[in-house]
N, C-alpha and C positions, 0 to 999 in steps of 0.2 A: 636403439640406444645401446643394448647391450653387444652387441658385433660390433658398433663401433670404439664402444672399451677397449672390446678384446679386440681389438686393429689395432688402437692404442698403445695398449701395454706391449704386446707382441709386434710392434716399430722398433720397440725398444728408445721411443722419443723422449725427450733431457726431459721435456716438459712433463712436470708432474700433471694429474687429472686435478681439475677443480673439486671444490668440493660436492657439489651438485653435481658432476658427472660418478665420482667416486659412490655418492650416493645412490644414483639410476643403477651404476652397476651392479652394487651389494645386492638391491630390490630386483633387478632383471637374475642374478641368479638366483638369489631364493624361488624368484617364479619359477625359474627352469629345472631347480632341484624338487617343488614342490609338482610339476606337472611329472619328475619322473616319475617321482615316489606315490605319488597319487596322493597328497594330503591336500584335501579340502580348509583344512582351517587356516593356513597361511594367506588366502585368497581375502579373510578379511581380515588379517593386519596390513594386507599392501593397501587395500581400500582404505583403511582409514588413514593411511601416510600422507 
């Protein structure tokens, strides 16, 4: 879900993202800011989303 955000937005398509995609993305980067940085505690606010 998050590659295809960023497909998305880097199309540069008219078409705005829905809000549930908009959503997956913010949650797919927090993952991937949180797997660089190495914080453990973001791992259960995504779970309870």
């Amino acid at each position: 879900m998050l590659k295809e955000g960023f497909d998305r937005l880097s199309a540069g398509n008219e078409r705005e993202l829905a809000p549930y995609e908009a959503f997956h993305l913010i949650i797919g980067m927090l993952s991937l800011l949180a797997e660089i940085t190495g914080i453990k505690h973001v791992d259960i606010i995504i779970e309870a989303v």
